[in-house]
C-alpha positions in Angstrom: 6.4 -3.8 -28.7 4.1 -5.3 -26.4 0.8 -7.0 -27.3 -2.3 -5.7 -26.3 -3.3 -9.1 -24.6 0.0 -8.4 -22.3 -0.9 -4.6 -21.7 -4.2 -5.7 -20.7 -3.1 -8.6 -18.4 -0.8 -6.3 -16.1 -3.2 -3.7 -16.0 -5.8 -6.4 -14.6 -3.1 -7.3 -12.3 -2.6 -4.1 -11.0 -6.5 -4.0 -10.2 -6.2 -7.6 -8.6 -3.0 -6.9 -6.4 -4.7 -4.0 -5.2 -7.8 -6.0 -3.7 -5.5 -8.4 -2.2 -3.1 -6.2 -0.3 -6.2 -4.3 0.9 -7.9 -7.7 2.2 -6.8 -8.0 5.8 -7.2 -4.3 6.9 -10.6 -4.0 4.6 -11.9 -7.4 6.9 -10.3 -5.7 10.0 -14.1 -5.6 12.3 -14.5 -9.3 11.0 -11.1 -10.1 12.4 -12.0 -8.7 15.5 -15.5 -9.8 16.0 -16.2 -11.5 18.9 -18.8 -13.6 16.9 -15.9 -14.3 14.6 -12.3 -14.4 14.9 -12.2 -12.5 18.1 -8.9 -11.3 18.1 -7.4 -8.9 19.9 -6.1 -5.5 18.9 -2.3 -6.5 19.9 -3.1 -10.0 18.1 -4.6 -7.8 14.7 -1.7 -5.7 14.9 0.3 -8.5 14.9 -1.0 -10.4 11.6 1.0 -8.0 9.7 4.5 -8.4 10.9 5.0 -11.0 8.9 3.6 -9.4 5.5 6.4 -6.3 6.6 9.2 -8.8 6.5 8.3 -10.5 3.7 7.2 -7.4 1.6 10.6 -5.8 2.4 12.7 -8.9 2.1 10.9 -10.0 -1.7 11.2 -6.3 -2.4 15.2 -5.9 -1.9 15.5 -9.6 -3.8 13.3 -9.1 -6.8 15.4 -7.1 -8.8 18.0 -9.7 -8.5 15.8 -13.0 -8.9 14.4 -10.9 -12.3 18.0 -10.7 -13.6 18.6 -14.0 -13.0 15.0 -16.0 -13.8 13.1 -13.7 -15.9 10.3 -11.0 -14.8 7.6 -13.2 -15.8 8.9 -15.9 -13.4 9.1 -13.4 -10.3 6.0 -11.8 -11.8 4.2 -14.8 -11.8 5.8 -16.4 -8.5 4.1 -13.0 -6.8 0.8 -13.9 -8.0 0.9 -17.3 -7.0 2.1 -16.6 -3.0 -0.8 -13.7 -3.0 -3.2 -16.8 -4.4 -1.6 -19.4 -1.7 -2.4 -16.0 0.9 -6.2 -16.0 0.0 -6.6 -19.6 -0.2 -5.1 -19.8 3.4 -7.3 -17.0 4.5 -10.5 -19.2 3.3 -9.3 -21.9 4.7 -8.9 -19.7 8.1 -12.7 -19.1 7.5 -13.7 -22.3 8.2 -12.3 -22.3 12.0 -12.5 -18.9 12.8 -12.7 -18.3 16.4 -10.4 -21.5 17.3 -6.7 -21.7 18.1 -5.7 -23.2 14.5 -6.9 -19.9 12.8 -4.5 -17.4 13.6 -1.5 -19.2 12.7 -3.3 -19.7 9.2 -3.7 -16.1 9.1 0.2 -15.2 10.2 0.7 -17.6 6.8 -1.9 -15.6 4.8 -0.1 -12.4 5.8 3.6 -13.8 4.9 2.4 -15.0 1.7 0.9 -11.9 1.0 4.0 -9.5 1.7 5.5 -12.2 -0.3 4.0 -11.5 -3.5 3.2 -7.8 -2.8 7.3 -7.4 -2.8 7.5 -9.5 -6.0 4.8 -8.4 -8.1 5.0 -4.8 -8.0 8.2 -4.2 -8.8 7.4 -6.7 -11.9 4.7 -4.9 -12.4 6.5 -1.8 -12.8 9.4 -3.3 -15.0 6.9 -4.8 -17.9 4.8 -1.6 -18.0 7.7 0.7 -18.6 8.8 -1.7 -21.0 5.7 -1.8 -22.8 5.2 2.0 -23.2 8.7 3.2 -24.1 7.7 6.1 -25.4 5.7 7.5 -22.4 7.0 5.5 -19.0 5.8 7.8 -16.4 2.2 8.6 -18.2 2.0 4.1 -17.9 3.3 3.6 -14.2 0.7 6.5 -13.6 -1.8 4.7 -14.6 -0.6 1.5 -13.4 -0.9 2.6 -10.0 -4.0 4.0 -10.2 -5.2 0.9 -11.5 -4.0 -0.9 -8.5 -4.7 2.1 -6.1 -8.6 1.0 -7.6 -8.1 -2.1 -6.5 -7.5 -1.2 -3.0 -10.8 0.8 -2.8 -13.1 -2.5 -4.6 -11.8 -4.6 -1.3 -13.6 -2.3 1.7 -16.8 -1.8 -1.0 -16.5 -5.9 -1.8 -15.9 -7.0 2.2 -18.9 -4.4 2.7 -21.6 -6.1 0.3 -20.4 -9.7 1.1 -20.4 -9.5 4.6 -24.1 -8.0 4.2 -25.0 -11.5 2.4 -23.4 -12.9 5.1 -20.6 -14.1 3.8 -17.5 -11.8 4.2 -15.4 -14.5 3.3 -16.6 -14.2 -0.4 -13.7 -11.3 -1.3 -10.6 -13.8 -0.7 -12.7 -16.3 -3.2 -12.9 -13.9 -4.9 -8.9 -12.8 -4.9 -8.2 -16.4 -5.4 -10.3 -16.9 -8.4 -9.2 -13.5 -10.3 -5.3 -14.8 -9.0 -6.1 -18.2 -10.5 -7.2 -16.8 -14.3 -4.4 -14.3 -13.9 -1.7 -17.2 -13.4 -3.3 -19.0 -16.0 -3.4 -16.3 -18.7 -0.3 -15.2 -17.8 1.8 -18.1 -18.2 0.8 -18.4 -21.9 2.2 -14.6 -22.6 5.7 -14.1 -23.3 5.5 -11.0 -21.0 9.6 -10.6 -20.6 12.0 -7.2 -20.6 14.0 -6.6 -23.6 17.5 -6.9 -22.5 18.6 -3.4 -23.4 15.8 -2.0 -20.9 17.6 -3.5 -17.6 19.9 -0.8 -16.0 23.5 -1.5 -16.4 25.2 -2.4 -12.6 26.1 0.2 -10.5 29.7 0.7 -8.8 29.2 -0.9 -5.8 30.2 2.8 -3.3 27.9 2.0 -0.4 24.6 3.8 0.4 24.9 7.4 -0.1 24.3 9.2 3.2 21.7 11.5 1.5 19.7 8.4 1.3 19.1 8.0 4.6 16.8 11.1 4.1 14.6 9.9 2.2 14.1 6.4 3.9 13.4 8.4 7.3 10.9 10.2 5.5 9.4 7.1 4.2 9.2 5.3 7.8 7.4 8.6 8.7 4.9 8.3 5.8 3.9 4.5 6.0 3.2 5.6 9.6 0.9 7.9 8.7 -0.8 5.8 6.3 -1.1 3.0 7.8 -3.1 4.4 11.2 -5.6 5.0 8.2 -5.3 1.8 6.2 -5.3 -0.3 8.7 -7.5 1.2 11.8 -9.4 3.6 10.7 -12.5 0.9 10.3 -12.0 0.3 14.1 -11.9 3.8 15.0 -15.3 4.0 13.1 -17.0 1.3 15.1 -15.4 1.5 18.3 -15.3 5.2 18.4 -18.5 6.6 16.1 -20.6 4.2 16.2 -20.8 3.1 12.8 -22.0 0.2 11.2 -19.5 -2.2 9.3 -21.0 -0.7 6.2 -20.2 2.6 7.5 -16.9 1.8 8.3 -16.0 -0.1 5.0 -17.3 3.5 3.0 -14.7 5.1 5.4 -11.6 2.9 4.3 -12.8 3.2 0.5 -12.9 6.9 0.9 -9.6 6.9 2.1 -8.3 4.3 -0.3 -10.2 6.3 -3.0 -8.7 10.0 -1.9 -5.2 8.4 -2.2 -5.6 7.7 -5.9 -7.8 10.7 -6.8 -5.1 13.0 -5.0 -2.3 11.1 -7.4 -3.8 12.1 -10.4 -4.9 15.5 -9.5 -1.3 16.4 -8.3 0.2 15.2 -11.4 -2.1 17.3 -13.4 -1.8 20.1 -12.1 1.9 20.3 -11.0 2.3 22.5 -14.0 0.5 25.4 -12.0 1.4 24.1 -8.3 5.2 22.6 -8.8 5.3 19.9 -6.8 7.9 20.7 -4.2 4.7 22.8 -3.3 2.5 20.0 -2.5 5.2 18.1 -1.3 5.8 20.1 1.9 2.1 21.4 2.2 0.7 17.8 2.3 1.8 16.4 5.3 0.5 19.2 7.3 -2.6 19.2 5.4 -2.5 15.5 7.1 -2.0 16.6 10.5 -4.2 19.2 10.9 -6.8 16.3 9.5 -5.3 13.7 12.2 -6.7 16.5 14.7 -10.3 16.4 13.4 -10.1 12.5 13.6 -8.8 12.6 17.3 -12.2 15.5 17.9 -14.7 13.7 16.1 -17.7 13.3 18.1 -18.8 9.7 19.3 -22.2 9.9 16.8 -20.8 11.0 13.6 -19.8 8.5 11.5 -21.0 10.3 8.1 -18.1 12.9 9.7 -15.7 10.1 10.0 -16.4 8.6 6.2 -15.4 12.7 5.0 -12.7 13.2 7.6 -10.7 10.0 6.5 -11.2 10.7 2.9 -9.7 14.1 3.3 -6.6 12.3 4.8 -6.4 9.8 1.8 -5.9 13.4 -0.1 -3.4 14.0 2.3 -1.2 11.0 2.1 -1.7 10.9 -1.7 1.6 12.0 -3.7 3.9 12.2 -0.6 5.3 8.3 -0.9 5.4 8.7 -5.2 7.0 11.9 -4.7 9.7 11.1 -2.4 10.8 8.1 -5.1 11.0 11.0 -7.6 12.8 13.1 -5.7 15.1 10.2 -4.7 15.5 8.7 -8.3 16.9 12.5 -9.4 19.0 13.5 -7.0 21.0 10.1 -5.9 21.6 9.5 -9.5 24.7 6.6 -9.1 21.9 5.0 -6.2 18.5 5.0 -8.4 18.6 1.9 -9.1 17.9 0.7 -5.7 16.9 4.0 -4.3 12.8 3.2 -5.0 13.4 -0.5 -3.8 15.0 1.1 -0.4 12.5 3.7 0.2 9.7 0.8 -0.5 11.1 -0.7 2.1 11.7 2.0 4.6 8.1 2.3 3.5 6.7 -1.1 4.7 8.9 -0.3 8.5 6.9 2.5 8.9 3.6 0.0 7.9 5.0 -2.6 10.4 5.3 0.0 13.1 2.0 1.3 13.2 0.2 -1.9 11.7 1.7 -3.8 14.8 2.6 -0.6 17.6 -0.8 0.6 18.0 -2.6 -3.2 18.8 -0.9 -3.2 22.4 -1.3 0.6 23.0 -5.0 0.2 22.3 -5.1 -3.3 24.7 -2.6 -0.9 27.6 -5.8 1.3 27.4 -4.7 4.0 25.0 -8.1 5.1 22.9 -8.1 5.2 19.4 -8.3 9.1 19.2 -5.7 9.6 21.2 -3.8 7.6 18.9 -5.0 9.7 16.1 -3.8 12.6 17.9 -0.2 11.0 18.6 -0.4 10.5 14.5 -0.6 14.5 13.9 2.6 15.2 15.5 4.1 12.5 13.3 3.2 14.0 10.0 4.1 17.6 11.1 7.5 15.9 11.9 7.3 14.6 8.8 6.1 18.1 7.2 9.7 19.5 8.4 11.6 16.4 7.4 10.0 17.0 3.5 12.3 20.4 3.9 15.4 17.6 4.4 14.4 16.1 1.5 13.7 18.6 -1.0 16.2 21.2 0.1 16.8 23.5 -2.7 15.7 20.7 -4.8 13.7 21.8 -8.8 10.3 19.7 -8.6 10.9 16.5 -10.1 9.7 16.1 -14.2 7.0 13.5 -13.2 5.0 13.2 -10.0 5.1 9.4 -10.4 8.6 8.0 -10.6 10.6 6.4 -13.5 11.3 2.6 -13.0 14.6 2.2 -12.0 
């Protein structure tokens, strides 16, 4: 059984990866800020490229490095690339608006996908662990402890930046990351040997899997014209302050991990299968009100984009559940593969929209363009869950 010191400790980690993968998009109008780093949208979009191919290449490794070094090694290898992300970002603070500062930021970003795609999973591993008895009720509340996290970064970048000093949430990252590593390292926090899955007969990726991880590029598209530019839709488009803009990404942020716990409650009287198809037309029809809002309502835009939150909430858990139960001989690798096909989808829309936006595409538009991709991916959730029973948990079961 696990100590309460180590329950605590990756709970607080969950919390503290949230801020951190939540910092670049939270500090999106500082990014862009002509009085500040002044980059361009293509040149924003670009920062997270690096973070995708990180995030997916850690991702597909970690399971392998655990095997072989430990989970607390890869667990604590994760926190210490996001700490060398936010001490690279602080140090990017210091010549923001030169040449030298967005190479320091392409760093930040690879560091951060770096220990995003190492800690998670980890993450995931030691709370199952821990809780034996009651896996799925744990890695629920695991990730909304870290989908918390991701809602404190707009709400932090918000109150620093009106002190004048935005650059006050990555010292703030760094310094939770540094007590984190330290406290950490003097925990045994390891897996019991009999918990690692036994290795698979190597058969190749089962074609049905190719469902799921086209549905998943589908959904981090989705999410990520939220996550990542729905701040700069807010100022460019609604006129809203920074404040205003930072509510809208917590809203968001905060919709996402409301929605996850309400769906899982109450799948008993709405099976999820329900929500499962419903949701991403729910999304769509919200992507529309986005692309209408009018150009003086930013109190509209801080409602419209939590209402998407709600709308992108259990789609990515679910489709790991569904995954997990039906590829059976693949679930092992099934969640690591649809995280991945997951962060493709982020890369495309974190990086794709920069240059539409600089060709003279407007953001609304853009939103609009977004609705036809999640009623696309509202008919591909029929692929996926074809005669399929709802899955037993709304959050998956570590593989």
């Amino acid at each position: 059984m696990a100590t309460s010191a180590e329950t605590r400790v990756v709970n607080a980690a969950g919390v503290v990866q949230g801020i951190a993968l939540v910092t670049f998009p939270a500090a999106s109008t500082i990014l862009t800020d002509p009085a500040d780093y002044d980059l361009s949208s293509s040149q924003y979009g670009a920062l997270f490229l690096p973070q995708v191919v990180t995030a997916i290449v850690a991702a597909l490794l970690g399971a392998s490095l655990g095997k072989r070094f430990g989970t607390k090694r890869v667990y604590l290898a994760g926190l210490c690339a996001g700490l060398v992300s936010m001490t690279l970002l602080l140090a990017s603070a210091a010549v923001a608006g030169d040449s030298g500062a967005y190479p320091l930021l392409l760093l930040a970003t690879a560091t951060l996908g770096a220990g995003f795609g190492l800690t998670v999973p980890a993450l995931n591993t030691l709370t199952a662990d821990f809780h034996r008895d009651a896996p799925d009720r744990a890695v629920l509340v695991l990730n909304a402890l870290l989908g918390f996290g991701t809602v404190l970064a707009p709400v932090f970048v918000a109150i620093f930046d009106g002190l004048g000093a935005w650059w006050g949430l990555p010292l703030t990252s760094a310094i939770l990351l540094t007590v984190l590593v330290l406290v950490s390292a003097r925990l045994p926090l390891e897996v019991r040997a009999d918990t690692q899955p036994a290795s698979q007969t190597a058969r190749g990726i089962p074609r049905r899997f190719w469902v799921y991880a086209g549905f998943a590029v589908l959904y981090g598209i989705c999410e990520t014209v939220n996550g990542n530019w729905s701040q700069l839709d807010m100022t460019s488009e609604l006129g809203a302050t920074t404040t205003e803009a930072s509510l809208a990404l917590t809203a968001f942020w905060g919709m996402v991990t409301v929605g996850r716990i309400f769906f899982a409650a109450v799948q008993r009287i709405v099976p999820s299968r329900v929500t499962y198809h419903a949701l991403p037309f729910f999304l769509a029809a919200v992507f529309v009100v986005i692309a209408r809002l009018p150009h003086d309502g930013p109190a509209l835009g801080v409602l419209a984009f939590g209402l998407a939150g709600l709308g992108c909430s259990a789609l990515l858990p679910l489709t790991i559940s569904f995954g997990q139960e039906e590829l059976t001989a693949f679930s092992a690798a099934a969640a690591g593969g649809i995280i991945a096909f997951y962060q493709l989808g982020y890369g495309i829309a974190a990086f794709g929209v920069g240059p539409l936006l600089d060709g003279g595409v407007e953001l609304p538009t853009v939103y609009g363009l977004a609705a036809v991709v999640a009623a696309g991916m509202g008919l591909w959730s029929f692929a996926v869950a074809r005669r399929r029973p709802s899955p037993v948990s709304l959050h998956p079961r570590p593989g």
